[in-house]
Structure formats: C-alpha cells, structure tokens
C-alpha positions in Angstrom: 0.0 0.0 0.0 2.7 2.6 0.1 4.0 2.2 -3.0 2.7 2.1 -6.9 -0.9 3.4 -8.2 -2.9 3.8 -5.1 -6.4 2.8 -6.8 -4.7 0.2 -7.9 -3.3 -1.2 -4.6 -6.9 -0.3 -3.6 -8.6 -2.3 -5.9 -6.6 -4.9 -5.6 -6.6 -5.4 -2.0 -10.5 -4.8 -1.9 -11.0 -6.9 -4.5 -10.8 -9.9 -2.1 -12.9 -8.6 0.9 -15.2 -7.7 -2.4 -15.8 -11.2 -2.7 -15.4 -11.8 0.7 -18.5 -9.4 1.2 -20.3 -11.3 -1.3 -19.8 -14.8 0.8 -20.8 -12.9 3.8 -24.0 -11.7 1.9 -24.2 -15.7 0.8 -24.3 -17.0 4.0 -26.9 -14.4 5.5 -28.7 -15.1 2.3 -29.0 -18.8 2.5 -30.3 -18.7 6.4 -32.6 -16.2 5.1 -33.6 -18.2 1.8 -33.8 -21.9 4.1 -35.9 -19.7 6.7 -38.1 -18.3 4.3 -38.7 -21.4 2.5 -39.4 -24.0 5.1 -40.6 -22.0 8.0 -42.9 -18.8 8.6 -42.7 -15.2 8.8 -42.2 -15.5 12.7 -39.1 -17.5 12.5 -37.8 -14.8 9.7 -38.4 -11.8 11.9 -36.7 -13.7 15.2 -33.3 -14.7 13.1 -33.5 -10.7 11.7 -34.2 -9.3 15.4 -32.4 -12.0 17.8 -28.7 -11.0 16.1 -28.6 -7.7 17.4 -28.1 -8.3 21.0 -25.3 -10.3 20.5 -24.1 -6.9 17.9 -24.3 -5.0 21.4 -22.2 -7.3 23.2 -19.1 -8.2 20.3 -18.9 -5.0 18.7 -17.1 -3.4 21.5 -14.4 -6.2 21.7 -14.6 -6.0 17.9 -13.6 -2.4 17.9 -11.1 -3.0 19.9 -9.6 -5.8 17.2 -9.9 -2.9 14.9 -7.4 -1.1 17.0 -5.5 -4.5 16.6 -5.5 -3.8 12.5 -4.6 0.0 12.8 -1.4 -0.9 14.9 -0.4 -4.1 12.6 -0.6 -1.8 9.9 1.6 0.9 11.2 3.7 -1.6 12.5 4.1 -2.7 8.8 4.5 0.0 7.0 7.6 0.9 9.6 9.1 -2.7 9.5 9.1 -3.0 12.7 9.1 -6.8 13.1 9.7 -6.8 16.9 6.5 -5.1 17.4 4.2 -7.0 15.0 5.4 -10.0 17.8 4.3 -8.6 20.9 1.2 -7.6 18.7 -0.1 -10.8 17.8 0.5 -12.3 21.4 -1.3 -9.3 23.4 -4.0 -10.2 20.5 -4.6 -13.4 21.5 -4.2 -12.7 25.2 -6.9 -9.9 25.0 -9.3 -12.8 22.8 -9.4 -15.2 25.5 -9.6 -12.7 28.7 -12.7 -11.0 26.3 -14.8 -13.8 25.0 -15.1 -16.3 27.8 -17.1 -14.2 30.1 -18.7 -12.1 27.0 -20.5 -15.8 26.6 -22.1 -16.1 29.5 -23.5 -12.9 29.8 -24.9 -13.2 26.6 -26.5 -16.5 27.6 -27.7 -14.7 31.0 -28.7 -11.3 29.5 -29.7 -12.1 26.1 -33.5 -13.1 26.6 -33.8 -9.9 28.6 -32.5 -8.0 25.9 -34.8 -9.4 23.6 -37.5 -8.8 25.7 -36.5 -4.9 26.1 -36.6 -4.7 21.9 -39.9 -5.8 21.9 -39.7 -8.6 20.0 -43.2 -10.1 18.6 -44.8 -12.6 20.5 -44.6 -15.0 17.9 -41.2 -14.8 16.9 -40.0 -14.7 21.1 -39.6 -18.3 21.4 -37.2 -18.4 18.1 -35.1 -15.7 18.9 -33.8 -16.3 22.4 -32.9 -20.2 20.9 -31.0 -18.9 18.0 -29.3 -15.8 20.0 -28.0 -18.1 23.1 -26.6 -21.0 20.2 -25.1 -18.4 18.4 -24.0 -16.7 21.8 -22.0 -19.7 22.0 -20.0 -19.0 19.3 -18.5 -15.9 20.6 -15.1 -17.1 21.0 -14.7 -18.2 17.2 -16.3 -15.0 15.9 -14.2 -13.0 18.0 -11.2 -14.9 17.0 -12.2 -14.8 12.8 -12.5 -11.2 13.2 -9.2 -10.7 15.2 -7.2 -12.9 12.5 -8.4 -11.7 9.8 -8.1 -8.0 11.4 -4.3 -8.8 11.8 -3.6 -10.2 8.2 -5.5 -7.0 6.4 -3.6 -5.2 8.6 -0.3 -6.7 6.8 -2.0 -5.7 3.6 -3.2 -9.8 3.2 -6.5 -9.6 2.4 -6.8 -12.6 -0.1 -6.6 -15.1 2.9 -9.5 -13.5 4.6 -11.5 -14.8 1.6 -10.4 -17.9 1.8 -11.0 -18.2 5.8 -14.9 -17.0 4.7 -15.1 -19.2 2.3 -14.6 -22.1 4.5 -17.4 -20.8 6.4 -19.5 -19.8 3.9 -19.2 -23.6 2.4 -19.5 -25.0 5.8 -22.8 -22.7 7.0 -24.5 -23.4 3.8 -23.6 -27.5 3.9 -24.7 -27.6 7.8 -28.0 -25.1 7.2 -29.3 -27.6 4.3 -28.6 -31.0 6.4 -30.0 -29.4 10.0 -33.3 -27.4 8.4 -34.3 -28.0 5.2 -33.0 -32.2 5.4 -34.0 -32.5 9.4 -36.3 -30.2 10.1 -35.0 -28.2 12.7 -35.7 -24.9 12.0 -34.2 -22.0 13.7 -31.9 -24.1 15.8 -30.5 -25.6 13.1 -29.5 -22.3 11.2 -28.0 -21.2 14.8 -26.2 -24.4 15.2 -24.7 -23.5 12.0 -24.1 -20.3 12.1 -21.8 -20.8 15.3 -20.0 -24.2 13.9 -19.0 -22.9 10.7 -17.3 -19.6 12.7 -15.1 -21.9 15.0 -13.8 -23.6 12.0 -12.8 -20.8 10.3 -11.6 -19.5 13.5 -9.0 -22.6 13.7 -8.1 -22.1 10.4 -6.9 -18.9 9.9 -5.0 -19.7 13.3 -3.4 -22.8 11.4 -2.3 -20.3 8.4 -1.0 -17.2 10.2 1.4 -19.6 12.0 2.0 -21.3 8.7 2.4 -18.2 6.5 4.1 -15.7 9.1 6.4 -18.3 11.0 8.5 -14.4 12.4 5.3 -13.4 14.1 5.2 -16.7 16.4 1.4 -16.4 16.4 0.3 -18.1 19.3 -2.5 -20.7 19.7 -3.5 -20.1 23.5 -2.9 -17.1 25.7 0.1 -17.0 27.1 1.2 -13.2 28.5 1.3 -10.1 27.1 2.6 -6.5 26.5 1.0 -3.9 28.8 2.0 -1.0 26.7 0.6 -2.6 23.8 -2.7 -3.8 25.7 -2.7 -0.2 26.8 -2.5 1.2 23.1 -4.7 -1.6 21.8 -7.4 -0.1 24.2 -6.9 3.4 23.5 -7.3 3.0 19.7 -9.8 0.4 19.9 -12.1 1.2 22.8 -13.3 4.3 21.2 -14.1 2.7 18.1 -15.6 -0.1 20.2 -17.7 2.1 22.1 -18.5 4.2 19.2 -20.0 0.9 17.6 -21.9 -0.4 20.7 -23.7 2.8 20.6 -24.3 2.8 16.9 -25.8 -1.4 17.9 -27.8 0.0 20.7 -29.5 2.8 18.4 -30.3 0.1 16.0 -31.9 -1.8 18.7 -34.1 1.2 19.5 -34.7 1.0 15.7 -35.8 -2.4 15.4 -37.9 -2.0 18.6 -39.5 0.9 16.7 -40.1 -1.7 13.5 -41.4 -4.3 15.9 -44.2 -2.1 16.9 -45.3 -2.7 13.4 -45.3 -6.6 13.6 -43.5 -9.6 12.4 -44.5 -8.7 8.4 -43.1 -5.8 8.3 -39.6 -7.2 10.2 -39.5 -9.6 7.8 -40.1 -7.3 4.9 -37.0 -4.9 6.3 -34.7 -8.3 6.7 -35.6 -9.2 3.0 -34.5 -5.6 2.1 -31.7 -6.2 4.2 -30.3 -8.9 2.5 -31.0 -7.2 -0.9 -29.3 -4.1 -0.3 -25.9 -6.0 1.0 -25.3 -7.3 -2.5 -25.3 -3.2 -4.1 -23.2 -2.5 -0.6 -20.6 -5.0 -1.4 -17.6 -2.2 -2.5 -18.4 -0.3 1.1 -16.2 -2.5 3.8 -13.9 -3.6 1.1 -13.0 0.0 0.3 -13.3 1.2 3.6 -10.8 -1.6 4.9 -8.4 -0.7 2.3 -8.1 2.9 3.4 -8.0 2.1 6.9 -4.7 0.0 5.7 -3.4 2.5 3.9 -3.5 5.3 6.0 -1.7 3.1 8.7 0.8 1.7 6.7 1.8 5.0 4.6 1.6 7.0 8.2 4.1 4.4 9.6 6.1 4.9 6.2 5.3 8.4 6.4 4.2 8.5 2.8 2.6 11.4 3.2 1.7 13.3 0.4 0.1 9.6 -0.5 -1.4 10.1 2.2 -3.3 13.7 1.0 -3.7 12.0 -2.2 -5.4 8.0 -1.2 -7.5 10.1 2.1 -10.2 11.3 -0.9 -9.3 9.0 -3.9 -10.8 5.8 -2.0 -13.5 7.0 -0.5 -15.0 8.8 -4.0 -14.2 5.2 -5.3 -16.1 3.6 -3.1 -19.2 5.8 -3.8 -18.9 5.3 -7.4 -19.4 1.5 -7.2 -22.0 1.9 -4.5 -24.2 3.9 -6.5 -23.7 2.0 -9.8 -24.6 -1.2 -7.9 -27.2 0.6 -6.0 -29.1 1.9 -9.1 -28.6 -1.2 -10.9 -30.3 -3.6 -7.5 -33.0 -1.1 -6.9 -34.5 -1.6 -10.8 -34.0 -5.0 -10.4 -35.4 -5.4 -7.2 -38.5 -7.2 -7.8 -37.2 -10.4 -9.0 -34.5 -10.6 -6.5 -37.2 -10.0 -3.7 -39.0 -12.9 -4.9 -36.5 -15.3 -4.3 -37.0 -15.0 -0.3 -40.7 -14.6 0.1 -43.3 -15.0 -1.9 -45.8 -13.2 1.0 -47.2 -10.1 -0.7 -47.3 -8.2 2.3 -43.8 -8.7 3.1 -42.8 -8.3 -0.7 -44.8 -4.4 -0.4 -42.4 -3.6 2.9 -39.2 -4.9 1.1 -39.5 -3.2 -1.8 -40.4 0.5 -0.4 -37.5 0.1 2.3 -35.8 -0.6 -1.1 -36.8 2.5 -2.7 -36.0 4.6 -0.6 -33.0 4.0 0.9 -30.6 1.7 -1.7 -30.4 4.7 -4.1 -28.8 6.8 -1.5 -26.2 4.7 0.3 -23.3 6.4 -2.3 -23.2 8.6 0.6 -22.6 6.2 3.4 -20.0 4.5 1.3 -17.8 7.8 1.1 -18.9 8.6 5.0 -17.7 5.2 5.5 -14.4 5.6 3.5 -13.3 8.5 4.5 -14.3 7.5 8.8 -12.2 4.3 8.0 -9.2 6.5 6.7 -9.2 9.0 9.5 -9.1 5.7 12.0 -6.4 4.7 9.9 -4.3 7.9 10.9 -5.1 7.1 14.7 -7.6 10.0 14.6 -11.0 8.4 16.2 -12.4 11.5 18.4 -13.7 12.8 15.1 -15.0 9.9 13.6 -16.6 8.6 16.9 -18.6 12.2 17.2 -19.8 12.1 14.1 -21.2 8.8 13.8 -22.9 9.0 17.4 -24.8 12.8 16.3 -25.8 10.7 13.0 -27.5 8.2 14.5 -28.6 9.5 18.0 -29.1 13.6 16.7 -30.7 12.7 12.8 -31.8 8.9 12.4 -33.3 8.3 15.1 -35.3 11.1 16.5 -36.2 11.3 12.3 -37.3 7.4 12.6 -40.0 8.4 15.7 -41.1 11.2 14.8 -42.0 10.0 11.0 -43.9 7.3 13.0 -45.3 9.9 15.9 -46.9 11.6 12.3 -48.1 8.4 11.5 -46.3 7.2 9.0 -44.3 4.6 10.8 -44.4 2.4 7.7 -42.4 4.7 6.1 -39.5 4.8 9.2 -36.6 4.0 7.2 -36.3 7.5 5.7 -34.3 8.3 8.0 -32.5 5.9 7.1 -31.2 7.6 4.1 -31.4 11.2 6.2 -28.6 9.7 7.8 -26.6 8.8 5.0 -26.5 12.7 3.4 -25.6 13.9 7.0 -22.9 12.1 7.8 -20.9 12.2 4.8 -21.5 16.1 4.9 -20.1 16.3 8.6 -17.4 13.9 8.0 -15.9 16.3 5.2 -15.4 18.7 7.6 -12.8 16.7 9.0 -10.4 17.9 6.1 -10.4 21.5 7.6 -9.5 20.1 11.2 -5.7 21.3 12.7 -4.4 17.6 12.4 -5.0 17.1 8.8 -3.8 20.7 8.3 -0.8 19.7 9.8 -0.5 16.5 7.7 -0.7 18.2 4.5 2.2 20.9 5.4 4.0 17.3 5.5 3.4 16.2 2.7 4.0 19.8 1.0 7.4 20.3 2.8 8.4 16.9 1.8 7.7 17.4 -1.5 9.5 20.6 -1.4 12.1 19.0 -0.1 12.8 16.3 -3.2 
C-alpha cells in the first residue's frame, strides 16, 4: 500500500474482501432463503431481530480488534518486526480474557435484551434459541474477526476470503442437512451459524502460523505487552464504544419496526439482505483505506497520504451507486427469491426505494471515517457517527412514526446517510489534517 498506483493497490486489495462481502452476503442469504422457504414469517423476523443483541455485546471487543488492525498496519509499513510479535500475542491474550465471560453474559442477558426490543410474541420463542446457540460462538467469531483483522492489517487480504469461504461452504452445507433435510428450524440455522465460525476461526490460526512463522502467532494465551494492551485499548475502545452505541440505536430502531409486527420485520430483513449485495464495494474500500493510512503513516508517505484520504472514498461511492441503481431496478425479482408473501414483498420493496439509491453517501462517509481511523484520529469519527445516529436517524425514525407514518420509518435511514458524509468532510479543515498536508508539502519541497 505505500508504493505504486494507489487505486490500484486499492482495488486490488479490496477486490478480495469484495468477494469476501459477497460470501458474507451468501451466508446471511441462504439462512434467510432456508428460513423463508421451510418455516414462517415468525421464524424470519426472530433470526432478523435476535442478532442484534449479540451486535451489542461483540462490537465493542470488535472495535477494539480494529485497533488491533490500525497498529499491525503501522507496524508494517515501519518494518518493525519486533512489534508485530508482541502484537499478535497481546491479540490473543486480550481474545481469550474478552470472549469467555462475553459468553455467558450473553447467555444470561440475552433473553432480557430481547424482551426490552420488543420482540413479537410470535417470533419470542425463536429468537432467544438462535441468540443463546449463536451466543455460543462468541469465542470463534471473536477470534475470525481478530485474525483476519491482523492479516488485512499486513496488507493480506486474499486469505481472509479464503478463511470465509470455508465458512461460507461450511454454513450453507450444515443449514441444508440441519433445516431443510432435518427439520429443525431456527436451531438448526443457529447451530450453523456458530460451527462454521469456529472452524474458520482454527483455520486462519493454522495459516498465520503457517504463512508468518516471524510473528510466532500463538494458539493459547500466554502473556502479554501492557503497553501494547494499553494502546490496543486506546485505539480500539473508542471505536468499540462508538459501535456499541451505533448497535444499541439500532436496537431502538428495530424495537421501533417491531411495533409494526412480524411482516413488516420480515419485509425490512428481506430488504436487508438485498441491499448487501449493491453494498458490497463499502467494507472492502473502507478496509483498504483504513490500511493504507496506517501503513503510509508508519512509512510516512505522506503526500500519498493527501492523495489516497479522498481518492478511495470517492471510489467507493462510485461503485455503491452504480450497484445501488442497478439492484433497486432490479429489485423485484431478486425479492422474490425470499418470500413469496405479498405483504412482506410491499415492505421490502419501499424500504428498497428509498434508501438503496442513497447509500453512495454512506459509502464515502464510510471511506473516508475508516481513513481517519487509519491515521489514529478516532475523536472525530466517533462524534460524528454517534450525532448521525442519536441527533438525525433516530429522532427522524419516531417522529416520522409519531406523524403516523411509521411504515415509512426507514427515511431516516437515508437522512442519515446525506448527514454524515456532509459532517465527516469537515474533518479535512481540522488542525491535524492541516498539519499533515504541510507534511506532505514540505516533503515534496524538499525532493
């Protein structure tokens, strides 16, 4: 990443977590497609609603494994192979200390949880079995994330694919045997869901100590560095936080859309799964400038630097609003293929409407938040995303429904889309990023 075309080294290493995104969207699909197909809209809306909670309790842990990536990356671009060491065993130090008790509080608290989003009656029963299975899983999806945090953070994103696609594989084969072949319904999709996660989780450990014999990755915990632990935290706890905030404003959300019933959950989760295949380019680009502003900061690359910061994130939108026009005229038919329930079709295809043409924005809102992480610059970022969700989307979402028009909640949706990448502009008249363009200037002066 710090050397050669930069849409290039972009494209390249995005092209992977591209299709990466696309075997994510794959294996949501194929619960959803199984669920649809062989049990009712109840069961849909509980698999849609019962994932959140468990959102709430990873993403801060997550965000902290995003820290992880932002550190290897800078440790990478500098060279510093010492560091990259005591990196990957504080990783794995922190995974263990996080996700062992993280499990059983979300086996305790997760009912309750469910309870406080207002889950439909119907779908109750459904969600808390699939959230305390998949609750169960916490230690592999902690682990995936952190693995394949670290190798993006080297600039290997290809292996990331191929960790997913074991999953992928693996979810699909076990989702087809346990519901549609055995009939077991939700719990079979959870069962799934967890399995295929701890095997991926093994092998990505198998291939960093394969591929990256220097690091000495480590298999169980086994000490670590307290000034890295410290760092890890002060990157990633921010970004953590900032997340489980975004997760518990999406949970007000949902409770919002459960007011509305099971049909109309079900027709949002359709959407859902719909929209991800236009939003494909969003995490792959993002990641990549997340990457590069680490690695060309440690490299100090930085008139790169001035030039990637808007060059990936106006990619990004590009391809989001080409795939977002091209899904939304084509949305119908692709609808179809989860539900044939007319009702549930209607909801899906407004929620469609209105917000798929307009997520170009969140794509460069997301770009350019992921390249300002990069730098090691979170305040910002954090602020921003916390005022679009608690200050526009949702007060937007209730009061469109206190009008009565509740059907029509996920205008805000898009309300928050235009904000955000507005306000995150901004961020290129700030002091720090002043400071990094005299940089790049004076360096350039300099040669």
């Amino acid at each position: 990443m710090t050397q050669g075309s930069i849409l290039g080294r972009a494209a390249q290493f995005a092209l992977p977590i591209c299709i990466g995104n696309i075997l994510q969207q794959l294996y949501g699909t194929v619960d959803t497609l199984v669920i649809g197909n062989f049990c009712d809209a109840s069961a849909l809306a509980a698999v849609a609603t019962s994932s959140q909670p468990l959102e709430i309790l990873l993403c801060i842990f997550l965000g902290i494994g995003s820290g992880i990536s932002i550190l290897i990356s800078q440790a990478a671009g500098a060279s510093d192979a010492d560091q990259l060491r005591k990196l990957a065993q504080t990783a794995v130090f922190f995974l263990y200390a996080a996700s062992l008790p993280l499990t059983l509080l979300g086996v305790a608290a997760g009912p309750f949880l469910l309870r406080l989003m207002q889950v439909p009656a119907d779908a109750m029963p459904y969600a808390i079995v699939y959230l305390r299975i998949t609750t169960l899983g916490i230690l592999g999806n902690m682990g995936y994330n952190f693995n394949a945090g670290i190798l993006r953070g080297l600039g290997n994103s290809t292996s990331s694919l191929l960790f997913l696609g074991i999953s992928c594989v693996t979810n699909i084969v076990l989702d087809l045997v346990l519901t549609a072949g055995l009939g077991m319904g939700v719990t079979g999709v959870a069962i799934a869901t967890a399995a295929s996660l701890f095997l991926s989780w093994m092998f990505s450990i198998f291939y960093i100590r394969h591929t990256y014999p220097a690091m000495n990755f480590p298999v169980f915990a086994h000490g670590f560095d307290l000034p890295i632990l410290h760092e890890m935290l002060k990157i990633g706890l921010p970004l953590g936080l900032n997340t489980a905030l975004y997760s518990v404003g999406h949970v007000l959300l949902q409770a919002l859309y459960n007011t509305l019933g099971s049909t109309f959950v079900a027709g949002c989760s359709v959407a859902g799964k719909v929209s991800g295949i236009a939003n494909i380019a969003i995490t792959s680009y993002s990641s990549a400038a997340t990457v590069f502003a680490g690695q060309n900061l440690g490299a100090r690359n930085y008139r790169r630097l001035c030039c990637g910061a808007w060059q990936i994130p106006l990619c990004s939108g590009i391809v989001t609003l080409a795939g977002g026009l091209l899904v939304t005229a084509f949305c119908h038919p692709l609808l179809m293929l989860f539900s044939r329930d007319p009702a549930v079709l209607a909801f899906a295809q407004r929620y469609t409407y209105l917000v798929l043409p307009f997520t170009w924005a969140y794509a460069v809102f997301n770009g350019i938040m992921c390249f300002i992480n990069g730098i090691g610059e979170i305040r910002y970022p954090t602020i921003v995303n916390i005022l679009l969700l608690w200050v526009v989307r949702i007060p937007a979402a209730y009061l469109i429904m206190y009008a009565g028009y509740g059907e029509y909640a996920m205008v805000s949706v898009s309300a928050s889309f235009i904000t955000g990448m507005i306000a995150m502009l901004f961020y290129f008249k700030s002091r720090r990023w002043g400071a990094i363009c005299a940089l790049a200037k004076n360096r350039n002066t300099h040669h």
